[in-house]
N, C-alpha and C positions, 0 to 999 in steps of 0.2 A: 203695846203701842196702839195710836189709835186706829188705822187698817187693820189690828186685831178685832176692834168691838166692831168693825161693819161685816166681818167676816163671819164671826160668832153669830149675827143677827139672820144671817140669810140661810134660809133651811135649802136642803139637800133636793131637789125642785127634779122632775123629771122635762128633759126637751122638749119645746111647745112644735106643735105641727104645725102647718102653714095654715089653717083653720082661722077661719076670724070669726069673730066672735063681738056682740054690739059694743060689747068694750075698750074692745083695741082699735087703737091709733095710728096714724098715719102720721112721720115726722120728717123731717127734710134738715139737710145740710147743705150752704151753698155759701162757697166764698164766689163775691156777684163783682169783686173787680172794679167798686165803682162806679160800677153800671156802664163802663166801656167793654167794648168787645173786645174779640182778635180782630174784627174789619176794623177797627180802632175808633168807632162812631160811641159817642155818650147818647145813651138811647134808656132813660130809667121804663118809658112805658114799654118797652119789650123785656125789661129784666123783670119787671109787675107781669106779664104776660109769663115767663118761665116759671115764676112762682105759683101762676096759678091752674100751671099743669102740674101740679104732684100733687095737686087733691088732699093738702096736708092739713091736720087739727094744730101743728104745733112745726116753727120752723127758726131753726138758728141760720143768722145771714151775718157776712164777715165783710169787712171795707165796705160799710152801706155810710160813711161820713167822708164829709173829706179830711185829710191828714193832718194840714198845716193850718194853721191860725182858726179862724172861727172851727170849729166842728162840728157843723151844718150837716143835716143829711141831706140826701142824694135823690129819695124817693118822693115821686107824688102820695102821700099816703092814701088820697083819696082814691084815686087809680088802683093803687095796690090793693085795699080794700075791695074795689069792686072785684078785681078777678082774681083775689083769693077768698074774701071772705076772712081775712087776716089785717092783725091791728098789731102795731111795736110797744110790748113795756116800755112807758115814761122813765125810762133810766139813763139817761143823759142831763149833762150840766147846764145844757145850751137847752133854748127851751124849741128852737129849731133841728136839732139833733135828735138820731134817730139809736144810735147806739150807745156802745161805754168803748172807749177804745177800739171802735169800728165793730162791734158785738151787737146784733139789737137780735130781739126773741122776738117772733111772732104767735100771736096765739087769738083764740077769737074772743070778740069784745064781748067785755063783760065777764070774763076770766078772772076767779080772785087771785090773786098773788103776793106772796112776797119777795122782795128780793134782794141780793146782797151783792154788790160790785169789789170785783179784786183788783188788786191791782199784781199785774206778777213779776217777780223780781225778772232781770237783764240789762243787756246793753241797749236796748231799744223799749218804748212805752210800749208796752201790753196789760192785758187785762180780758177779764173774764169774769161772765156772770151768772152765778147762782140766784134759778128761781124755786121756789117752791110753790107749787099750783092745787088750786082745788077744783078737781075734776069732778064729775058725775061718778065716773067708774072710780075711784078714791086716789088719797093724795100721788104728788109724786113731783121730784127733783128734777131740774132740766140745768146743765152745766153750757153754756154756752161763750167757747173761745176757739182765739184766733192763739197760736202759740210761735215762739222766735224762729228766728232762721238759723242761729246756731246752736247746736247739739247740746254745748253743756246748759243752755239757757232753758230750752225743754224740759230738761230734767229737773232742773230746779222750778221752772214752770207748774210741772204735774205734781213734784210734791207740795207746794201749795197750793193746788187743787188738793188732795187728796187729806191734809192737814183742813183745810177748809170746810171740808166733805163730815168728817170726822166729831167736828163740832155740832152737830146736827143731830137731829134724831136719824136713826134708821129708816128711808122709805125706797121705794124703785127713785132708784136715780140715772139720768140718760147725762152722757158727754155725748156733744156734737161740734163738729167746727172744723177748721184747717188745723190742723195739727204738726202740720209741714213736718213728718218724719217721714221717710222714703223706704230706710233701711231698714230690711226684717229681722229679727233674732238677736242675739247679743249685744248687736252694737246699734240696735235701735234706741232711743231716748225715750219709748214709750213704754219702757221694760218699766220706768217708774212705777206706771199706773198699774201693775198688774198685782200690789194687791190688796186691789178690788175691783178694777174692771179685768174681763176677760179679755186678750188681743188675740181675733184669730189667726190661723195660719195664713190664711190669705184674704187680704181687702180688696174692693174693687177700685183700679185705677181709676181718675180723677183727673191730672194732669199730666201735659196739656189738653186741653178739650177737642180740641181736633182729632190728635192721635194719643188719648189716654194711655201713658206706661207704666205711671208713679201714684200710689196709695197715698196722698197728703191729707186726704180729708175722712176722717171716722167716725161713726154713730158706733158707742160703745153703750154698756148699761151693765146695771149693779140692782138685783141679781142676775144671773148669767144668762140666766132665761128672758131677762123681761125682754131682748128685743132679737127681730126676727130679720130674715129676707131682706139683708140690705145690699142693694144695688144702685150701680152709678143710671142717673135719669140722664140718657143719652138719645135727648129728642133733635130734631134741626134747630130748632131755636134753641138749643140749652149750650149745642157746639157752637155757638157763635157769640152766645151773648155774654159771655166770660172767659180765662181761661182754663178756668176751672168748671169739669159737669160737677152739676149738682149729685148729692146722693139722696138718695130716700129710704126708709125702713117702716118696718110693723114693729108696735108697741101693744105689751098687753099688763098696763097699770093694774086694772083691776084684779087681775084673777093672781098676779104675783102678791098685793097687798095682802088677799086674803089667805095665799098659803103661806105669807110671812107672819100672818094674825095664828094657823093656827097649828103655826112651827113655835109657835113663843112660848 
């Protein structure tokens, strides 16, 4: 099967320590709601402002368009820009749009890439996108979606992700995004992805951003090691300017690549 040949590819890796190193990353996750709050105010230069407190090289953002008729995005990019130092893949239809189905990736300009838009099966439009990046520290896969509200649509969801994934060569590859599963263990819908992401025992909650209970949002990676220290960014401005806090993690592309170079 093919989640056999990505399993086969990934050597047997010893746990990374919280050690950083010049080539690991800093990544972010944030379903941004639009850019309304919980005070219910449409405010994009404070949600450009939350973005540009996670200090991130690389960040997937969920409902950054609007929903209905045109699919316009929501942000100043120029603003966004300035206080991340952060630019959206051109992966939208609308040439004012910022995402694929409310997905946009941020990365810093001038970042080569390529990329591949899904669309995923359900009751509701979704979609998600595969980029492929060429970093300094070496290649590496960034999965970036928003997944359904109901159970059996996730599942069918994550396998085509992971069918998707499959077609690809082998490199570190990150899922990030809303994932809207809640439930832990057996009757979670994210059992799909496991195997080949790892799901830990415990995620950090997410929602609602006020009073965080519910794990929706997950920075996952393939191999098990490439990503570290993930925690919900629970600043004042992050509780307010969505309902959702953002998360963030360490990434360490380079030094996975080359124990997969010389596991091969």
């Amino acid at each position: 099967m093919a989640e056999r040949r990505l399993r086969a590819a990934a050597p047997a890796l010893v746990p990374p320590t919280a050690r950083r190193t010049g080539t690991d990353l800093r990544v972010a996750s944030w379903n941004m709601h639009k850019c309304v709050g919980t005070d219910g105010r449409f405010d994009p230069a404070r949600s450009a402002a939350v973005i540009g407190e996670f200090g991130a090289d690389i960040v997937a953002l969920q409902e950054v368009d609007k929903r209905f008729g045109r699919r316009t995005g929501l942000m100043d990019l120029a603003v966004l820009e300035q206080a991340s130092g952060l630019v959206p893949l051109r992966v939208s239809d609308d040439p004012d749009g910022h995402g694929w189905h409310g997905n946009a990736l941020l990365v810093r300009p001038g970042t080569p890439a390529r990329f591949r838009r899904l669309r995923l099966p359900g009751a509701e439009p979704r979609g998600a996108i595969v980029a492929e990046l060429d970093l300094a520290s070496g290649p590496l896969r960034v999965v970036a979606a928003h997944l359904g509200l109901l159970r059996r649509n996730r599942t069918r969801q994550a396998t085509t992700i992971l069918a998707a994934l499959a077609e690809g060569e082998p490199m570190p590859t990150l899922l990030l995004g809303d994932l809207n599963e809640w439930q832990p263990g057996a009757r979670s819908s994210l059992r799909a992805l496991e195997p080949v992401f790892a799901l830990p025992a415990h995620a950090p909650a997410s929602f609602p951003a006020r009073l965080p209970m519910l794990a929706l949002d997950r920075i996952l990676g393939w191999p098990h090691n490439l990503v570290t220290d993930v925690v919900a960014h629970d600043s004042a401005r992050a509780r307010i300017a969505s309902d959702h806090l953002p998360l963030t993690a360490w990434v360490r592309p380079g030094a996975v690549a080359q124990e997969m170079q010389r596991a091969a």
